[in-house]
C-alpha positions in Angstrom: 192.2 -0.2 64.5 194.5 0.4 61.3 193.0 2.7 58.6 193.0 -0.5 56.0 191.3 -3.1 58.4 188.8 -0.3 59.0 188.4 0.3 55.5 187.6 -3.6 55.0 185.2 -3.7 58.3 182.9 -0.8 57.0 182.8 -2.0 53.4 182.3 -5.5 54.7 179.2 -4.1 57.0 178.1 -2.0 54.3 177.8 -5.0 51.8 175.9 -7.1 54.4 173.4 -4.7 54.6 172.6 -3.6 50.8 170.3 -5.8 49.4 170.6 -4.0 45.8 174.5 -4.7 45.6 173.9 -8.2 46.7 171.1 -8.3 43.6 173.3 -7.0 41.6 175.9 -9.6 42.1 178.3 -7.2 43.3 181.5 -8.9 44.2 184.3 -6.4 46.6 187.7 -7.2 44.6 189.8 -4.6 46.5 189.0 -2.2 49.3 191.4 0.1 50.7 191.0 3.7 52.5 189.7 6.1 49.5 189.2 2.8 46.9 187.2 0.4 46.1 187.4 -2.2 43.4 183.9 -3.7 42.4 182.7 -6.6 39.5 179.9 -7.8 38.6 178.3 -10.0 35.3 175.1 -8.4 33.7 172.4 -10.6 33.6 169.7 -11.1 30.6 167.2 -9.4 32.9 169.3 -6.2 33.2 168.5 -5.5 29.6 166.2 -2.9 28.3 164.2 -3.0 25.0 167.1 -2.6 22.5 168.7 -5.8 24.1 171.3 -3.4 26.0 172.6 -3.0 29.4 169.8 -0.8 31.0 171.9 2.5 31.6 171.2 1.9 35.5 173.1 -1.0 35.9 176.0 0.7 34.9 175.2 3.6 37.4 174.2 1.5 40.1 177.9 -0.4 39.7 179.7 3.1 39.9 177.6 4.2 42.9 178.1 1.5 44.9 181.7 1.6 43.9 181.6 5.4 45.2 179.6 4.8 48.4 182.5 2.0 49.5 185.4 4.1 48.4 183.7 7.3 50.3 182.9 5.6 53.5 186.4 3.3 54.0 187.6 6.0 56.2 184.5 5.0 58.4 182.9 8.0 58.4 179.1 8.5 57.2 179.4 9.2 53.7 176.2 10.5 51.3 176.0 11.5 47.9 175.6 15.0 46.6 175.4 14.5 42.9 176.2 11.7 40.3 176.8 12.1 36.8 178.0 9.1 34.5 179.2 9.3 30.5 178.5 5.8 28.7 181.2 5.3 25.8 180.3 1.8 24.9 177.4 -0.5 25.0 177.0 -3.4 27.9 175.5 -6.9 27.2 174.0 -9.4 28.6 176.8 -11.4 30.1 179.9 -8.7 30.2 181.9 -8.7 33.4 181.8 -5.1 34.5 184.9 -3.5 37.0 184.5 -0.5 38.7 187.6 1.1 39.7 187.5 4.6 42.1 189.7 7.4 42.2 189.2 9.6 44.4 190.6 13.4 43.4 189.9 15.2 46.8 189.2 14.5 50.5 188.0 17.7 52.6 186.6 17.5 55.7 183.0 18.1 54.6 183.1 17.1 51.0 185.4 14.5 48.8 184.9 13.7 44.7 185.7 10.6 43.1 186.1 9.5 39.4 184.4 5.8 38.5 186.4 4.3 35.7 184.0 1.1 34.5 185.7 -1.7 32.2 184.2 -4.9 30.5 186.0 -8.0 30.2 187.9 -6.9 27.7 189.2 -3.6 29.4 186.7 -1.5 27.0 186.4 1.4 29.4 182.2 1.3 28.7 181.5 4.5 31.3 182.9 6.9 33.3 180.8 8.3 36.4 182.3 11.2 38.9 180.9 11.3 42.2 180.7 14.2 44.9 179.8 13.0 49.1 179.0 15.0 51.6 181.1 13.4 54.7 179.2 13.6 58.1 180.4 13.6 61.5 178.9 10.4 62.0 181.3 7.0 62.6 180.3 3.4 61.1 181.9 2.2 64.3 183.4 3.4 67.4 186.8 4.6 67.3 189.1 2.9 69.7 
Protein backbone atom coordinates (compact mmCIF):
# COMPACT_ATOMS: atom_id res chain seq x y z
CA UNK A 1 0.00 0.00 0.00
CA UNK A 2 1.27 3.69 -0.98
CA UNK A 3 2.40 5.83 2.04
CA UNK A 4 -0.71 8.37 1.16
CA UNK A 5 -3.57 5.74 0.82
CA UNK A 6 -2.20 4.49 4.11
CA UNK A 7 -2.18 7.73 5.61
CA UNK A 8 -6.07 8.10 4.50
CA UNK A 9 -6.94 4.31 5.78
CA UNK A 10 -5.48 4.89 9.38
CA UNK A 11 -6.98 8.43 9.73
CA UNK A 12 -10.18 7.12 8.24
CA UNK A 13 -10.11 4.03 11.05
CA UNK A 14 -9.04 6.31 13.53
CA UNK A 15 -12.13 8.78 13.00
CA UNK A 16 -14.53 5.84 13.01
CA UNK A 17 -13.52 4.93 16.21
CA UNK A 18 -13.31 8.43 18.33
CA UNK A 19 -16.49 9.22 19.59
CA UNK A 20 -15.09 12.75 21.03
CA UNK A 21 -13.95 13.93 17.37
CA UNK A 22 -17.20 12.73 16.00
CA UNK A 23 -18.92 15.11 19.03
CA UNK A 24 -16.99 17.53 18.25
CA UNK A 25 -17.99 17.74 14.72
CA UNK A 26 -14.66 17.17 13.46
CA UNK A 27 -14.66 17.12 9.71
CA UNK A 28 -10.86 15.47 8.01
CA UNK A 29 -10.25 18.22 5.19
CA UNK A 30 -6.83 16.88 4.08
CA UNK A 31 -4.71 13.97 5.30
CA UNK A 32 -1.50 13.11 4.04
CA UNK A 33 1.67 11.28 5.66
CA UNK A 34 2.86 13.81 8.54
CA UNK A 35 -0.49 16.18 8.01
CA UNK A 36 -3.61 16.54 8.77
CA UNK A 37 -6.09 19.25 7.99
CA UNK A 38 -9.15 19.36 10.49
CA UNK A 39 -12.52 21.88 10.84
CA UNK A 40 -15.00 22.08 12.90
CA UNK A 41 -17.99 24.90 13.96
CA UNK A 42 -18.18 25.66 17.89
CA UNK A 43 -21.33 25.06 19.17
CA UNK A 44 -23.36 27.32 21.87
CA UNK A 45 -22.75 24.42 24.29
CA UNK A 46 -18.94 24.59 23.93
CA UNK A 47 -19.03 27.91 25.81
CA UNK A 48 -17.89 28.51 29.27
CA UNK A 49 -19.27 31.23 31.74
CA UNK A 50 -17.90 34.35 29.99
CA UNK A 51 -19.83 33.27 26.73
CA UNK A 52 -16.34 32.08 25.20
CA UNK A 53 -14.99 29.07 23.53
CA UNK A 54 -14.15 26.77 26.52
CA UNK A 55 -10.29 26.72 26.18
CA UNK A 56 -10.65 22.79 25.58
CA UNK A 57 -12.33 22.89 22.52
CA UNK A 58 -9.60 24.59 21.08
CA UNK A 59 -7.17 21.93 22.49
CA UNK A 60 -9.22 19.04 21.79
CA UNK A 61 -9.20 20.42 17.87
CA UNK A 62 -5.26 20.66 17.89
CA UNK A 63 -4.97 17.15 19.51
CA UNK A 64 -6.91 15.43 17.31
CA UNK A 65 -5.35 17.29 14.59
CA UNK A 66 -1.82 15.92 16.16
CA UNK A 67 -2.92 12.34 16.78
CA UNK A 68 -4.04 12.05 12.79
CA UNK A 69 -0.90 13.81 11.56
CA UNK A 70 1.29 11.53 14.05
CA UNK A 71 -0.17 8.18 13.19
CA UNK A 72 -0.65 8.61 9.02
CA UNK A 73 2.54 6.75 8.75
CA UNK A 74 0.49 3.85 10.46
CA UNK A 75 2.40 3.45 13.17
CA UNK A 76 0.98 3.65 16.97
CA UNK A 77 1.41 7.12 17.83
CA UNK A 78 0.89 8.57 21.68
CA UNK A 79 1.27 11.84 23.07
CA UNK A 80 4.08 12.94 25.40
CA UNK A 81 3.13 16.46 26.15
CA UNK A 82 0.76 19.17 24.77
CA UNK A 83 1.05 22.74 25.29
CA UNK A 84 -1.32 25.30 23.34
CA UNK A 85 -0.96 29.50 23.35
CA UNK A 86 -4.63 31.08 22.70
CA UNK A 87 -4.11 34.65 20.83
CA UNK A 88 -7.69 35.29 20.16
CA UNK A 89 -11.04 34.51 21.55
CA UNK A 90 -13.48 31.61 19.91
CA UNK A 91 -17.36 32.05 19.69
CA UNK A 92 -20.14 30.31 19.50
CA UNK A 93 -20.42 29.64 15.86
CA UNK A 94 -16.63 30.20 14.39
CA UNK A 95 -15.40 27.68 11.99
CA UNK A 96 -12.16 26.44 13.51
CA UNK A 97 -9.03 24.84 11.07
CA UNK A 98 -6.39 23.02 12.36
CA UNK A 99 -3.44 22.78 10.22
CA UNK A 100 -0.20 20.41 11.39
CA UNK A 101 3.28 20.81 10.82
CA UNK A 102 5.23 18.52 11.73
CA UNK A 103 9.18 19.81 12.60
CA UNK A 104 10.83 16.27 13.20
CA UNK A 105 10.19 12.57 12.70
CA UNK A 106 12.75 10.13 14.72
CA UNK A 107 12.26 6.79 15.10
CA UNK A 108 10.98 6.97 18.63
CA UNK A 109 9.79 10.50 19.01
CA UNK A 110 8.31 13.25 16.25
CA UNK A 111 6.95 17.14 17.31
CA UNK A 112 4.42 18.92 15.52
CA UNK A 113 3.22 22.64 15.47
CA UNK A 114 -0.92 23.15 15.47
CA UNK A 115 -1.61 26.36 13.67
CA UNK A 116 -5.69 26.94 14.52
CA UNK A 117 -7.57 29.63 12.29
CA UNK A 118 -11.27 31.01 12.44
CA UNK A 119 -13.24 31.75 9.59
CA UNK A 120 -11.61 34.69 8.99
CA UNK A 121 -8.00 33.22 9.03
CA UNK A 122 -7.55 34.95 12.73
CA UNK A 123 -4.78 32.49 13.75
CA UNK A 124 -6.90 32.09 17.51
CA UNK A 125 -4.16 29.36 18.95
CA UNK A 126 -1.17 27.69 18.46
CA UNK A 127 -0.51 24.18 20.13
CA UNK A 128 2.92 22.13 19.69
CA UNK A 129 2.76 18.57 20.20
CA UNK A 130 5.54 15.86 21.03
CA UNK A 131 4.47 11.57 20.28
CA UNK A 132 6.12 8.95 21.32
CA UNK A 133 6.04 6.51 18.09
CA UNK A 134 5.62 2.71 19.06
CA UNK A 135 6.52 -0.32 17.21
CA UNK A 136 3.11 -1.09 16.89
CA UNK A 137 1.25 -1.05 13.07
CA UNK A 138 -2.58 0.24 12.63
CA UNK A 139 -2.52 -2.42 9.98
CA UNK A 140 -0.49 -5.09 8.51
CA UNK A 141 2.10 -4.11 6.27
CA UNK A 142 1.84 -5.84 2.94
Amino acid sequence: MNKQKLAVKVVEKMMADDAFSQWLGIEVVDIEPGYAQLEMKVRPEMVNGFNVSHGGIAFSLADSALAFASNSYGRVALALENNISFTKKVMAGDQLTATTEELSLGRRIAVYNINIQNQDDDKVALFRGTVFRTQDQHFEQD
